[in-house]
C-alpha positions as CSV (number, residue, x, y, z in Angstrom):
1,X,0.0,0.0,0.0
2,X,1.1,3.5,-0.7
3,X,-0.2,6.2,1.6
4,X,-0.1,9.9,0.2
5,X,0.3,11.6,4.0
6,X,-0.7,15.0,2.2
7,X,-4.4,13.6,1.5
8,X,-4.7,10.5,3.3
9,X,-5.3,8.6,-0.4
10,X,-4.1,5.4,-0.4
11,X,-2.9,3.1,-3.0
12,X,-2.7,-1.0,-3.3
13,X,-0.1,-2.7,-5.6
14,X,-0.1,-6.4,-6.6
15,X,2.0,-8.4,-8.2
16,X,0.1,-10.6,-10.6
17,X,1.7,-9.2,-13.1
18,X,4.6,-10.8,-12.7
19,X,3.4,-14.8,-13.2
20,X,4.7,-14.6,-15.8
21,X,8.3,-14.1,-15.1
22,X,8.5,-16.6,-12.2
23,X,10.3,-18.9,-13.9
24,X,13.0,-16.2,-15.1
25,X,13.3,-15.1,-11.5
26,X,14.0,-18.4,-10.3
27,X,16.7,-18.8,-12.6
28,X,18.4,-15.7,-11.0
29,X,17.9,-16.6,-7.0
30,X,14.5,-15.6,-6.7
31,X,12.3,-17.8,-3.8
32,X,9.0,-18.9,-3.8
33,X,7.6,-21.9,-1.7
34,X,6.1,-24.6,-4.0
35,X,3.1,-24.4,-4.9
36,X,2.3,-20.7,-5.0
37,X,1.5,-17.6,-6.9
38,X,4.2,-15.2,-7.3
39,X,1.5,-13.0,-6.1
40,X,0.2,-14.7,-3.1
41,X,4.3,-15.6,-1.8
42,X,5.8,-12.0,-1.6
43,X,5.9,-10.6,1.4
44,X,7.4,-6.6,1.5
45,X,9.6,-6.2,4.6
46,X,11.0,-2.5,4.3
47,X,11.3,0.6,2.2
48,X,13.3,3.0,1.0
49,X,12.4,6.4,-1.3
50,X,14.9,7.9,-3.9
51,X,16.2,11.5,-3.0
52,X,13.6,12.9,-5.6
53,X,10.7,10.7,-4.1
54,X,10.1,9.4,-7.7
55,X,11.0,5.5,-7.1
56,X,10.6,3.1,-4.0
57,X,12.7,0.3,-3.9
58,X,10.8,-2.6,-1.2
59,X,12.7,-6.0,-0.1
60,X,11.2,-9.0,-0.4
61,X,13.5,-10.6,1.7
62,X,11.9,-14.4,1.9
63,X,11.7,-14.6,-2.1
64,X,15.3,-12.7,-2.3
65,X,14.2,-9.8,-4.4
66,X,14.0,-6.2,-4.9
67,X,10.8,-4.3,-6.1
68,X,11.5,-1.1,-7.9
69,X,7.7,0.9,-7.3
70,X,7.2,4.1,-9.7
71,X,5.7,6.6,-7.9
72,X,6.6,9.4,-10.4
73,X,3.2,9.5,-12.3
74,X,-0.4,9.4,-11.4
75,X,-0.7,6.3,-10.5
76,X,1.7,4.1,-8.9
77,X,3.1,0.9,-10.5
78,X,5.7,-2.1,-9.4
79,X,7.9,-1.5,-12.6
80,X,10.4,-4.4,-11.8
81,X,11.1,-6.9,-9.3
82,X,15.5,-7.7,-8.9
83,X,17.0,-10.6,-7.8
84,X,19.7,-10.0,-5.2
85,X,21.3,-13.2,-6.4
């Protein structure tokens, strides 16, 4: 979830989208108990913002990865998910 403090709005990101590349992710150190989703696995532990507030970067530390979350436009979006090896 994203919270904007200044309005109290708050956004919800999934990561369906990235099904698809489970396989991939795997291949590069990625975790995910058998069985499951990519989706329904990942669990974010902490954040941290860019200088210019334009890009979160969230560890998923249980599947091994980084998420790389865009929160330059108008609506937010997980633009990539990085294996940390």
């Amino acid at each position: 979830a994203i919270v904007d403090v200044a309005s109290g709005g708050v956004s919800t990101l999934g990561f369906d989208g990235f099904e698809g590349q489970k396989a991939a992710l795997q291949a590069k150190g990625a975790l995910f108990r058998p069985g499951t989703t990519v989706a329904s696995d990942i669990e974010p532990e902490f954040v941290a913002i860019s200088a210019d507030g334009r890009k979160a970067f969230v560890t998923l530390q249980e599947n091994n990865l980084i998420a790389v979350v865009d929160l330059s436009g108008p609506s937010a979006r997980i633009e990539n998910l990085i294996p940390a090896g």
